[in-house]
PDB file with one MODEL, atoms N, CA, C and O in Angstrom:
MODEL        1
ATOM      1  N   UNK A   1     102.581  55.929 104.725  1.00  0.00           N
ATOM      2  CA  UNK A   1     102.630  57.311 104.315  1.00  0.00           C
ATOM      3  C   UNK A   1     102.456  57.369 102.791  1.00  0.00           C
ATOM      4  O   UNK A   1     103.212  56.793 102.008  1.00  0.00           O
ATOM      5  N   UNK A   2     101.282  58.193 102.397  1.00  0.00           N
ATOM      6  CA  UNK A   2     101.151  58.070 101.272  1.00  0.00           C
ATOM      7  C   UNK A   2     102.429  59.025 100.062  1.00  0.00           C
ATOM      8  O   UNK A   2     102.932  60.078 100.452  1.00  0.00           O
ATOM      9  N   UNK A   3     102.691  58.581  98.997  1.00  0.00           N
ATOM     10  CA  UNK A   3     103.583  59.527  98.166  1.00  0.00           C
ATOM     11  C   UNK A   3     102.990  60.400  97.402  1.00  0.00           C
ATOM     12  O   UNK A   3     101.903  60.459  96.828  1.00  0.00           O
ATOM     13  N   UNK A   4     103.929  61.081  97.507  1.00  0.00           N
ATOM     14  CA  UNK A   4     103.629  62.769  97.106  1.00  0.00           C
ATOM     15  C   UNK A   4     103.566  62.577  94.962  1.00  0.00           C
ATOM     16  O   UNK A   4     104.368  61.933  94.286  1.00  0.00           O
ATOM     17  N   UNK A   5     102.698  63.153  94.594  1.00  0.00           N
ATOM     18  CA  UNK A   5     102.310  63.027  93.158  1.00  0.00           C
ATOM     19  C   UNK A   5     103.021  64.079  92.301  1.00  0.00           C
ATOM     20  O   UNK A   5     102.491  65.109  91.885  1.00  0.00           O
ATOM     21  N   UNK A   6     104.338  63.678  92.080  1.00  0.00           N
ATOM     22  CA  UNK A   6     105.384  65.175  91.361  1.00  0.00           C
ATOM     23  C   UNK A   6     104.337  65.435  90.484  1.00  0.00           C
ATOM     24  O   UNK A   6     103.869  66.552  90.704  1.00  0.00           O
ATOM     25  N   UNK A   7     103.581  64.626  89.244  1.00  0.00           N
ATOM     26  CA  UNK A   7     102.936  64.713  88.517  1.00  0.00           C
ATOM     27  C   UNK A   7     102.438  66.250  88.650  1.00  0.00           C
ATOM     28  O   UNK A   7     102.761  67.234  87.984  1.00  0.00           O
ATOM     29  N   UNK A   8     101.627  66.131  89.634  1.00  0.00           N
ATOM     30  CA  UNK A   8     100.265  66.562  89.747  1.00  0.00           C
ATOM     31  C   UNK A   8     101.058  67.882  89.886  1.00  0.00           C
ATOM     32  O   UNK A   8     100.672  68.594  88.959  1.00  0.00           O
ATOM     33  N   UNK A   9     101.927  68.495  90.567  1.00  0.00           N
ATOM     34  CA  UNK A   9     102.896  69.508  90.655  1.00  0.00           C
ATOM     35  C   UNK A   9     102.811  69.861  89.835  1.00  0.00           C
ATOM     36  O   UNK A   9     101.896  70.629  89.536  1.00  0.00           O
ATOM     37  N   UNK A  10     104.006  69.364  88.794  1.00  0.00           N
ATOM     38  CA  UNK A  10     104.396  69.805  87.690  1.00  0.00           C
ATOM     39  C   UNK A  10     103.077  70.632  86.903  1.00  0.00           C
ATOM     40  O   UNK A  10     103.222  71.807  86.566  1.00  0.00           O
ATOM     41  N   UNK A  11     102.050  70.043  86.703  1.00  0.00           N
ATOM     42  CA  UNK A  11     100.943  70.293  85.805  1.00  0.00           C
ATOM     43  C   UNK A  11     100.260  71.530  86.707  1.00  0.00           C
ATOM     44  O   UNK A  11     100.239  72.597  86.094  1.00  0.00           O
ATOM     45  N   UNK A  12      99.855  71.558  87.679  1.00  0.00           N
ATOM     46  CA  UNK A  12      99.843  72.918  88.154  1.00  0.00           C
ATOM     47  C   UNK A  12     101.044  74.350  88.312  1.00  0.00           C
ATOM     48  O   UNK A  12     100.855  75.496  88.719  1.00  0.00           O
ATOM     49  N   UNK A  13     101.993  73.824  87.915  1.00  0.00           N
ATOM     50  CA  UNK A  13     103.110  74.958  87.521  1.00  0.00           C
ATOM     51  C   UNK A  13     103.000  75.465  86.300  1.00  0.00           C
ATOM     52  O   UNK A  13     103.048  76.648  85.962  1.00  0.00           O
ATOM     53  N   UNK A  14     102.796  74.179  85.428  1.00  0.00           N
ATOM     54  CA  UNK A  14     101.849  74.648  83.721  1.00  0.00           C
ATOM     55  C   UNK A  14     100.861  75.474  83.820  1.00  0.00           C
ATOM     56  O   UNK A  14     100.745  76.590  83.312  1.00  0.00           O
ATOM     57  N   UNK A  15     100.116  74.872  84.520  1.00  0.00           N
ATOM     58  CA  UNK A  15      98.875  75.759  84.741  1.00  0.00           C
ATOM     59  C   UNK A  15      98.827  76.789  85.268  1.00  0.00           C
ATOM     60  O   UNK A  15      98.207  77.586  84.565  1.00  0.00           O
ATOM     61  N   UNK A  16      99.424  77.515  86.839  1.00  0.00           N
ATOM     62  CA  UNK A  16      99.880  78.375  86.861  1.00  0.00           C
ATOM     63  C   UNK A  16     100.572  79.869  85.715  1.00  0.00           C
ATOM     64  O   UNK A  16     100.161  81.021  85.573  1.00  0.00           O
ATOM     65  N   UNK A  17     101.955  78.990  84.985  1.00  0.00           N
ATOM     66  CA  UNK A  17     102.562  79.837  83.976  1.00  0.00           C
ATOM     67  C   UNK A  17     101.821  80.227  82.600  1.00  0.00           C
ATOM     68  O   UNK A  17     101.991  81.148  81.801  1.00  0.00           O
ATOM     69  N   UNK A  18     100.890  79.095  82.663  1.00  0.00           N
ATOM     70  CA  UNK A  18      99.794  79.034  81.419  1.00  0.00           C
ATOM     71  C   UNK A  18      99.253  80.876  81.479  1.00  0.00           C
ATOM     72  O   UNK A  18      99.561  81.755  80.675  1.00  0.00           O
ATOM     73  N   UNK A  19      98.193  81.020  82.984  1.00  0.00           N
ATOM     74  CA  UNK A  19      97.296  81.485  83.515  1.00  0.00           C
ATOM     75  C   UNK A  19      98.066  83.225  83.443  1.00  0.00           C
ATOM     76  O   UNK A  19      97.690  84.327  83.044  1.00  0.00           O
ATOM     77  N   UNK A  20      99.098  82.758  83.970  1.00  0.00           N
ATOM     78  CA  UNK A  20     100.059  84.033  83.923  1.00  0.00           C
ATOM     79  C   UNK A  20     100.681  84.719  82.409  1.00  0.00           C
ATOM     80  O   UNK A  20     101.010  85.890  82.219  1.00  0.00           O
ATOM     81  N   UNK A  21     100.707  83.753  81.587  1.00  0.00           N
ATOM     82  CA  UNK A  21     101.052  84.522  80.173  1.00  0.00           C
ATOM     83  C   UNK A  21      99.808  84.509  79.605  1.00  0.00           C
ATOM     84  O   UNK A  21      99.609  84.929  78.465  1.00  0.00           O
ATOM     85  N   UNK A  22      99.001  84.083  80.274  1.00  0.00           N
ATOM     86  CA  UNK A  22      97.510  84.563  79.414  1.00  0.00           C
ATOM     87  C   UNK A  22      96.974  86.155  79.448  1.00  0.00           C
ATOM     88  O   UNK A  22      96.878  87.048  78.606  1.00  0.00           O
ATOM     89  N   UNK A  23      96.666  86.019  80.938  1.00  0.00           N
ATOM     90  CA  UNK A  23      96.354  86.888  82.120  1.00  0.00           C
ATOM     91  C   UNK A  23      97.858  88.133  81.032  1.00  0.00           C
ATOM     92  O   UNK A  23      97.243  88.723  80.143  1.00  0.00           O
ATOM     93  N   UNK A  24      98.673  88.337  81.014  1.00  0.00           N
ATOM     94  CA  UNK A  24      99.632  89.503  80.601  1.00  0.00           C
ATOM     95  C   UNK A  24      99.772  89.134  79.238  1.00  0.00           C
ATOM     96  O   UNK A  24     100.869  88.646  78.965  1.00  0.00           O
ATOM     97  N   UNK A  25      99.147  89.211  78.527  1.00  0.00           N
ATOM     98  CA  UNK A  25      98.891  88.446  77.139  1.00  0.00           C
ATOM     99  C   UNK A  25      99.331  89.843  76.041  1.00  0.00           C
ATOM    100  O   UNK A  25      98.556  90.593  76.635  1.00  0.00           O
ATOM    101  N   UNK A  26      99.809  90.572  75.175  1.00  0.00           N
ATOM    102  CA  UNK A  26     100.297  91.914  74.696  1.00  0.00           C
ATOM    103  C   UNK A  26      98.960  92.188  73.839  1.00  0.00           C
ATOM    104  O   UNK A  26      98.422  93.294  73.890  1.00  0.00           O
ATOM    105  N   UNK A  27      98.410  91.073  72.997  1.00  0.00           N
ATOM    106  CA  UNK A  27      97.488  90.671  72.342  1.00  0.00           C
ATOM    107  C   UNK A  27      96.310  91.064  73.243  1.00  0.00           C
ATOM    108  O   UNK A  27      95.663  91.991  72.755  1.00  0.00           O
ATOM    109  N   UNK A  28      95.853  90.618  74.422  1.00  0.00           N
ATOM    110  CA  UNK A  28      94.648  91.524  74.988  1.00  0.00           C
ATOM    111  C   UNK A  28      94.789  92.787  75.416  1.00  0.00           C
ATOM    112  O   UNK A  28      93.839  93.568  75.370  1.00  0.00           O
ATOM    113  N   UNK A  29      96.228  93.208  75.978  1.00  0.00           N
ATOM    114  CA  UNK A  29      96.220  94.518  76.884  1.00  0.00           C
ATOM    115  C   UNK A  29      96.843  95.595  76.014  1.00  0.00           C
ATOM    116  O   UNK A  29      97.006  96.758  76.383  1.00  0.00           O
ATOM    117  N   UNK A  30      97.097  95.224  75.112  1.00  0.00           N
ATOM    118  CA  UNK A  30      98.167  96.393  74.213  1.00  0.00           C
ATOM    119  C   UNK A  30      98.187  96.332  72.817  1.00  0.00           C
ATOM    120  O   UNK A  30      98.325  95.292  72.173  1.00  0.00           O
ATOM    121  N   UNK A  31      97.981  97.978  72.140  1.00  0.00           N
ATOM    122  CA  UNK A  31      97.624  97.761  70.428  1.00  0.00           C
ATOM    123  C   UNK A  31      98.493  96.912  70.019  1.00  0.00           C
ATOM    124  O   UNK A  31      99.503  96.357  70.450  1.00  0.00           O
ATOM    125  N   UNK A  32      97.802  96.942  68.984  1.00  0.00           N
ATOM    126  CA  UNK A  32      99.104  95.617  67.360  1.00  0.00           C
ATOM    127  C   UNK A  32     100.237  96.156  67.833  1.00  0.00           C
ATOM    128  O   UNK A  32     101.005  95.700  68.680  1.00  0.00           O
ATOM    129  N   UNK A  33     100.299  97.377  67.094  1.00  0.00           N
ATOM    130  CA  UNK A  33     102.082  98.081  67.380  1.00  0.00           C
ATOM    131  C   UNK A  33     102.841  98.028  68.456  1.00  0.00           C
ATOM    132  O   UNK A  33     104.020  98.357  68.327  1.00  0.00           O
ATOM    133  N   UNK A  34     102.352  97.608  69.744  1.00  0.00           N
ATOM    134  CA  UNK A  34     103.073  98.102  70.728  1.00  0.00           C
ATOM    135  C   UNK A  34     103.403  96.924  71.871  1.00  0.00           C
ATOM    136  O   UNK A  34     102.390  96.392  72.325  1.00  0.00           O
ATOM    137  N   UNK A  35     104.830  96.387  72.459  1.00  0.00           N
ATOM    138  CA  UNK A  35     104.542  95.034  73.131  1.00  0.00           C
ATOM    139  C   UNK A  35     105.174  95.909  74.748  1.00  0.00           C
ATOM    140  O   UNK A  35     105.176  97.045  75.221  1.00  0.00           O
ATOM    141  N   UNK A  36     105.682  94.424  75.145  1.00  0.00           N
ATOM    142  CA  UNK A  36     105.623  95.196  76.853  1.00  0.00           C
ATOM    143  C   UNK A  36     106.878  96.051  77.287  1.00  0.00           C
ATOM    144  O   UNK A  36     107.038  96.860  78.201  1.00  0.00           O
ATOM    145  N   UNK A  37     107.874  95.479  76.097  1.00  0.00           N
ATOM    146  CA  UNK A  37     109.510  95.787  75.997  1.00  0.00           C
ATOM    147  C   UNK A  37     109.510  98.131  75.509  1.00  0.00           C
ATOM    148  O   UNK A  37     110.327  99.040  75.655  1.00  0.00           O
ATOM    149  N   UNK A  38     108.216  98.023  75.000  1.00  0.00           N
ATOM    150  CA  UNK A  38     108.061  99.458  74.779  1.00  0.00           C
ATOM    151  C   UNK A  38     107.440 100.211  75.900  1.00  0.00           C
ATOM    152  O   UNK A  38     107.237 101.418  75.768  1.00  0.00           O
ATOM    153  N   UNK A  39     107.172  99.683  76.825  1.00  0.00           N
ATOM    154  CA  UNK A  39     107.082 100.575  77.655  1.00  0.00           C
ATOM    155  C   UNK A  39     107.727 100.460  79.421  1.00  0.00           C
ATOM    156  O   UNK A  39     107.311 100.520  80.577  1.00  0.00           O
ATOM    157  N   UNK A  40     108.647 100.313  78.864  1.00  0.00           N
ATOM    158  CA  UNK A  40     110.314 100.396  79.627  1.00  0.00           C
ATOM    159  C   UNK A  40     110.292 101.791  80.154  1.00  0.00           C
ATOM    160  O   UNK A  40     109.423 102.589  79.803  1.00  0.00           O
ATOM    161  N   UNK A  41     111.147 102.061  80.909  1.00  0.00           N
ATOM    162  CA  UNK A  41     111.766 103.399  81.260  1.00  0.00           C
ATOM    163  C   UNK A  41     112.720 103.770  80.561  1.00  0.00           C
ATOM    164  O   UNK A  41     113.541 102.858  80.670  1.00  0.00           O
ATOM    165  N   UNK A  42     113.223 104.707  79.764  1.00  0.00           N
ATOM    166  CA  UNK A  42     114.376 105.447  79.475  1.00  0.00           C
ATOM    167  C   UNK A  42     114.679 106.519  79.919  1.00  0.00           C
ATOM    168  O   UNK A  42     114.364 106.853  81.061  1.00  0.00           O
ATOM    169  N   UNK A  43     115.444 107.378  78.999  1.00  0.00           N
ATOM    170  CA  UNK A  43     116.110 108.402  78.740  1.00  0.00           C
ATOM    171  C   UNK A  43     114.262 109.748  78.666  1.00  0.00           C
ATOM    172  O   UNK A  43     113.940 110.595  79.500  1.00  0.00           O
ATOM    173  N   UNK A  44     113.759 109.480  77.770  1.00  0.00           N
ATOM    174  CA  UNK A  44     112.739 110.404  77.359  1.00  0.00           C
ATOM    175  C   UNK A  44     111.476 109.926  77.665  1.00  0.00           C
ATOM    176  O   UNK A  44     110.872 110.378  76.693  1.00  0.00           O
ATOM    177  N   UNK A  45     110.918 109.533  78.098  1.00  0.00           N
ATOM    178  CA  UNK A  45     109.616 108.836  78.396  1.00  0.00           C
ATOM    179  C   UNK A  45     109.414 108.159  79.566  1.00  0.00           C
ATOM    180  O   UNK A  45     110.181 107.196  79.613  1.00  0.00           O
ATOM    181  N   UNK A  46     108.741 108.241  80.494  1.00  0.00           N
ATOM    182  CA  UNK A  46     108.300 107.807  81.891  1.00  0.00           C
ATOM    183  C   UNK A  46     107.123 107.000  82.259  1.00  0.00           C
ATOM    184  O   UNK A  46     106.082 107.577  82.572  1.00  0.00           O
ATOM    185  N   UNK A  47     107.207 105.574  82.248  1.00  0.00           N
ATOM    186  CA  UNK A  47     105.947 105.087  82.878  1.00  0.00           C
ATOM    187  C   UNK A  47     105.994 104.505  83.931  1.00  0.00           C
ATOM    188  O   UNK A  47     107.005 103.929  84.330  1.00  0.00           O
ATOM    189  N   UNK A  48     104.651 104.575  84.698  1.00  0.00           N
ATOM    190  CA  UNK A  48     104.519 104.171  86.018  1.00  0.00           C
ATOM    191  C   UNK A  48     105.081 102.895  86.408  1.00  0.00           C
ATOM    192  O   UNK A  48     104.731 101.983  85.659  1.00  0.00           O
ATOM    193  N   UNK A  49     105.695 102.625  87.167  1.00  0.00           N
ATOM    194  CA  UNK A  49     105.636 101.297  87.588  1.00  0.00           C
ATOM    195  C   UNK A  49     105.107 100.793  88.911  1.00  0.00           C
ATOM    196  O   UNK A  49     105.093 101.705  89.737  1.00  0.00           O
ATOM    197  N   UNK A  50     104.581  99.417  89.477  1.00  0.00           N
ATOM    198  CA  UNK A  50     103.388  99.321  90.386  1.00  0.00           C
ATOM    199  C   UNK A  50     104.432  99.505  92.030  1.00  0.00           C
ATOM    200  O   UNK A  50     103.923  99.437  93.149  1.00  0.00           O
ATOM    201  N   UNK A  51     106.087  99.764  91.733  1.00  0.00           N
ATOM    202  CA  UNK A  51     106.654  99.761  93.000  1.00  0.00           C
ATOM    203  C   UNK A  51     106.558 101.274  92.976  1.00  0.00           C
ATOM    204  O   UNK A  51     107.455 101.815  93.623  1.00  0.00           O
ATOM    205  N   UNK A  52     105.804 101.989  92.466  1.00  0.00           N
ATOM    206  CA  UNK A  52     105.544 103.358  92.606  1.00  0.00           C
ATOM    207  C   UNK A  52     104.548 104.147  93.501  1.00  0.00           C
ATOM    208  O   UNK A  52     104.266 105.315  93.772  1.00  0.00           O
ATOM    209  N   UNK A  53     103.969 102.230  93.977  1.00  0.00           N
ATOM    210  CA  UNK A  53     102.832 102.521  94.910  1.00  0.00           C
ATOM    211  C   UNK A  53     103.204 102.394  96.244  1.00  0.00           C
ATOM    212  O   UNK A  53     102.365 102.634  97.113  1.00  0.00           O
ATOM    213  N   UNK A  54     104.635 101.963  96.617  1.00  0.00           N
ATOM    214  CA  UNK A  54     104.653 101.725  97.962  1.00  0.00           C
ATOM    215  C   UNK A  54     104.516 103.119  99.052  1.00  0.00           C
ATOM    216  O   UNK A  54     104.538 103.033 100.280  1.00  0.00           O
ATOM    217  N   UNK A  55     104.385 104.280  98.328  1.00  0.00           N
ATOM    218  CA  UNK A  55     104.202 105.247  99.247  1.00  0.00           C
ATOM    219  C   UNK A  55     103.036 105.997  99.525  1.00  0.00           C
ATOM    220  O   UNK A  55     102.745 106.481 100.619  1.00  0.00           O
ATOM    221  N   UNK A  56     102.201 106.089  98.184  1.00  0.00           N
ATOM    222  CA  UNK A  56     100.803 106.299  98.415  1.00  0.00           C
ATOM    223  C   UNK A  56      99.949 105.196  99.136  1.00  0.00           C
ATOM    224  O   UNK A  56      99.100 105.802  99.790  1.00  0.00           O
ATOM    225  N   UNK A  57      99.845 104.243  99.253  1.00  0.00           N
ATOM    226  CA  UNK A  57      98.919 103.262  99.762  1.00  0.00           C
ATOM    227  C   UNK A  57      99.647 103.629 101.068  1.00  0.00           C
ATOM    228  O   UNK A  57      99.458 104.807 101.369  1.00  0.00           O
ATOM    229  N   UNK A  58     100.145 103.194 101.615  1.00  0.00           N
ATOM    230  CA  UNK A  58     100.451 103.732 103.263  1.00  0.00           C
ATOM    231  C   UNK A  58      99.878 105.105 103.196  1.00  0.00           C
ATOM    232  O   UNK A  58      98.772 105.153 103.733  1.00  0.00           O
ATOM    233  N   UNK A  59     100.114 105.750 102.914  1.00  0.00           N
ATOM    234  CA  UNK A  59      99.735 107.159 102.808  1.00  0.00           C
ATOM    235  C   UNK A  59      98.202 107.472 103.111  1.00  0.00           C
ATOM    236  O   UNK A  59      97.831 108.270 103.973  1.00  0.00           O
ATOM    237  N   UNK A  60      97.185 106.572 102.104  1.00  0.00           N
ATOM    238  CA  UNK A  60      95.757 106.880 102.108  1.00  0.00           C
ATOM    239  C   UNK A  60      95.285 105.820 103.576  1.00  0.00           C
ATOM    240  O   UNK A  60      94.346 106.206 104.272  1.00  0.00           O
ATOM    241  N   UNK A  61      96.050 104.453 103.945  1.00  0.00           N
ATOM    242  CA  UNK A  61      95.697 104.277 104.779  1.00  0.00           C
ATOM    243  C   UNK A  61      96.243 105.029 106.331  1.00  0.00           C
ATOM    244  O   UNK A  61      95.638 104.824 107.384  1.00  0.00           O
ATOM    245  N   UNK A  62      97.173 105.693 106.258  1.00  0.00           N
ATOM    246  CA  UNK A  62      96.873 106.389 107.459  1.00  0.00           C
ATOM    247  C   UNK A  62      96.046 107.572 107.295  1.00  0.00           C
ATOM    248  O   UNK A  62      95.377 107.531 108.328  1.00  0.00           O
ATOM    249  N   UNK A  63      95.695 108.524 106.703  1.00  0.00           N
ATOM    250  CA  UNK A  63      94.815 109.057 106.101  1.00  0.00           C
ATOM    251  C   UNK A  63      93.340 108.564 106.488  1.00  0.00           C
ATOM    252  O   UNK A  63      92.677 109.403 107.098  1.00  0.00           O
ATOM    253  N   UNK A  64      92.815 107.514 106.267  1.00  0.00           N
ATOM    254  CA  UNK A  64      91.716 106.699 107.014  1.00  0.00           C
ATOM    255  C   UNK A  64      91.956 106.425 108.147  1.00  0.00           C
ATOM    256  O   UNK A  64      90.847 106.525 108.671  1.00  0.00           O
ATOM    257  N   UNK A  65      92.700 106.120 108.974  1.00  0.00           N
ATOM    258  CA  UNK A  65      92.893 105.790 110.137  1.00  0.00           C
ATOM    259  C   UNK A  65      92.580 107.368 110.979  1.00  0.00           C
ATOM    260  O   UNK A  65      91.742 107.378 111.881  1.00  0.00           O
ATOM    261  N   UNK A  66      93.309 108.637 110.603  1.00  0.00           N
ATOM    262  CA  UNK A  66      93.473 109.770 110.871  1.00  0.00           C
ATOM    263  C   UNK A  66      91.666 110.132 110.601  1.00  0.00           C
ATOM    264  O   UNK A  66      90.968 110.858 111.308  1.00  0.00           O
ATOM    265  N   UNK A  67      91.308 109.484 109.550  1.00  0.00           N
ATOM    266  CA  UNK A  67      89.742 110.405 109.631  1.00  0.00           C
ATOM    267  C   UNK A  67      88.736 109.539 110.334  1.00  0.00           C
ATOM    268  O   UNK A  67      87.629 109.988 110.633  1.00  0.00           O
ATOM    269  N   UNK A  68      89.152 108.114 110.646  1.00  0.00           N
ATOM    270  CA  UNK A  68      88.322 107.178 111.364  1.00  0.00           C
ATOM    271  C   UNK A  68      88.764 108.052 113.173  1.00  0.00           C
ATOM    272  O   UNK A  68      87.873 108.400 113.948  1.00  0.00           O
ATOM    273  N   UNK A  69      89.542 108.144 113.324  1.00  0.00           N
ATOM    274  CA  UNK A  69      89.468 109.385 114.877  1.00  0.00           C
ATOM    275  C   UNK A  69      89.154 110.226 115.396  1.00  0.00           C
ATOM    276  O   UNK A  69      89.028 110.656 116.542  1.00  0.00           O
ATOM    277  N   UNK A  70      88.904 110.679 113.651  1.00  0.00           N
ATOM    278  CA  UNK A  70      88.567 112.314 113.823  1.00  0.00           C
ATOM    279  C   UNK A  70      87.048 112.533 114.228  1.00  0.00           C
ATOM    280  O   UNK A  70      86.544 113.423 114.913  1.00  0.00           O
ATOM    281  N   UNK A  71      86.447 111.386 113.557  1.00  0.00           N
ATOM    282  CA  UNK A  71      84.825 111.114 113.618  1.00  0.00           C
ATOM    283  C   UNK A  71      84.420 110.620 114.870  1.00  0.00           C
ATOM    284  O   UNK A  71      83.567 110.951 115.694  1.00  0.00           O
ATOM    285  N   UNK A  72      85.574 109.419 114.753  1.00  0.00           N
ATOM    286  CA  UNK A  72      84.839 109.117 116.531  1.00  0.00           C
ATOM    287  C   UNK A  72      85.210 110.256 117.726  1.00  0.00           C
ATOM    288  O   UNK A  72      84.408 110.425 118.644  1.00  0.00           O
ATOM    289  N   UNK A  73      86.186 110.853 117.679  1.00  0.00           N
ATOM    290  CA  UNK A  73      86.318 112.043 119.268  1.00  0.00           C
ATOM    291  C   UNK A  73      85.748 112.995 119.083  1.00  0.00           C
ATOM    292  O   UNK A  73      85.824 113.686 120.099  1.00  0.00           O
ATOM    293  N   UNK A  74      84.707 113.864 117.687  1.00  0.00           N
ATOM    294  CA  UNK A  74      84.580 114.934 117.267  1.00  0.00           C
ATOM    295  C   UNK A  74      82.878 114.621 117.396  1.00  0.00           C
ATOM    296  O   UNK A  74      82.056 115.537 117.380  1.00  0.00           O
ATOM    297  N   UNK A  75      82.563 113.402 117.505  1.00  0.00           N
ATOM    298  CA  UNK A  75      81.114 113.356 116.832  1.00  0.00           C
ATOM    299  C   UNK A  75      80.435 113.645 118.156  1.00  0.00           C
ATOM    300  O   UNK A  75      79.225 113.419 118.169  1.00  0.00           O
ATOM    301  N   UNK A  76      80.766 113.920 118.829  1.00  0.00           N
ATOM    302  CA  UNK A  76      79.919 114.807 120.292  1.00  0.00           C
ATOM    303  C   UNK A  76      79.759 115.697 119.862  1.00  0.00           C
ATOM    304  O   UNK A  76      78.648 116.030 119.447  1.00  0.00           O
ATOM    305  N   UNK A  77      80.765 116.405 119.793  1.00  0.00           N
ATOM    306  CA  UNK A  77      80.744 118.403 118.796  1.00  0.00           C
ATOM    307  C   UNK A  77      79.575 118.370 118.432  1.00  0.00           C
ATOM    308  O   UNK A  77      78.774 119.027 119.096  1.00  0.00           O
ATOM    309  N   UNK A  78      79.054 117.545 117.179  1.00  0.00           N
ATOM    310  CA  UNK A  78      78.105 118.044 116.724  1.00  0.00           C
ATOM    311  C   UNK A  78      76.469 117.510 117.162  1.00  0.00           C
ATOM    312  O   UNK A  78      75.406 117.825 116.626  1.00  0.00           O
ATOM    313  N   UNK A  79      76.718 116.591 118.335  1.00  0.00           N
ATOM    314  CA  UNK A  79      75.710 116.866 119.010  1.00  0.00           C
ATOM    315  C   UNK A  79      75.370 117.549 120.042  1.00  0.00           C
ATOM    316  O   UNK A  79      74.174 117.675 120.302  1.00  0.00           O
ATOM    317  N   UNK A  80      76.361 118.139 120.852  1.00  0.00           N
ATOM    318  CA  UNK A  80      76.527 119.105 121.995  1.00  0.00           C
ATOM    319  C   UNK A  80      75.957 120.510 121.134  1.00  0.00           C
ATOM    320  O   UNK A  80      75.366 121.314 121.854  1.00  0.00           O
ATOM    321  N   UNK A  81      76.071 120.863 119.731  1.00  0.00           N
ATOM    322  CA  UNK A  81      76.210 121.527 119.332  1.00  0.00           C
ATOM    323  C   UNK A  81      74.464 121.439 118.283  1.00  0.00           C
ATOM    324  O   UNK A  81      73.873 122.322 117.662  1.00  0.00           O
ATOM    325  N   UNK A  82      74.308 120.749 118.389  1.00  0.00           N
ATOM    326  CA  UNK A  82      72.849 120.549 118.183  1.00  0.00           C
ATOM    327  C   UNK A  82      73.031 120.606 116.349  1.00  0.00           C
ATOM    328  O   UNK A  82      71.969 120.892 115.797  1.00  0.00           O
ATOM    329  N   UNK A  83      73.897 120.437 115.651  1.00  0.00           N
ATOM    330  CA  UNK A  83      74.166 120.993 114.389  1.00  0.00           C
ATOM    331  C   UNK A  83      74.182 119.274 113.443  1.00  0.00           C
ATOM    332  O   UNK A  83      74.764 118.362 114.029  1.00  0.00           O
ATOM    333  N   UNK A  84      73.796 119.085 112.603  1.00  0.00           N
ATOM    334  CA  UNK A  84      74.025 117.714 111.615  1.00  0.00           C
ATOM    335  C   UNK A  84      73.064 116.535 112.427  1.00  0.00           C
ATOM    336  O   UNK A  84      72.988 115.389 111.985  1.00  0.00           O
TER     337      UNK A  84
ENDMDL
END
């Protein structure tokens, strides 16, 4: 049984964390003045955050699902109907 290479681990966890403070870097995504600690939530000021999405994305996909039905049981209509 061959052994497992911690090495090689380790250096892809570097690489990984590397990739990840690059990738969110303040220096590419955000002016001189401003780092990530400023755009927090408080008292007076509101920014989005991405767990803000758990209700719209369900939302638009049933929404598609609802208009993927609507097309398929309806699309006789408009040939019975000689119209489109």
């Amino acid at each position: 049984m061959p052994m497992l290479n911690i090495r090689r681990y380790i250096n892809m966890a570097d690489l990984y964390f590397w990739a990840k403070d690059w990738f969110w870097s303040e220096y590419f995504w955000l002016p001189p003045t401003t780092s990530w600690a400023d755009l927090q939530r408080n008292g007076t000021t509101f920014y989005p955050n991405a767990s803000d999405m758990f209700i719209p994305i369900p939302m638009a996909f049933g929404l598609f699902v609802i208009r993927l039905l609507w097309e398929r049981y309806t699309s006789w209509l408009s040939i019975w109907l000689n119209c489109c």
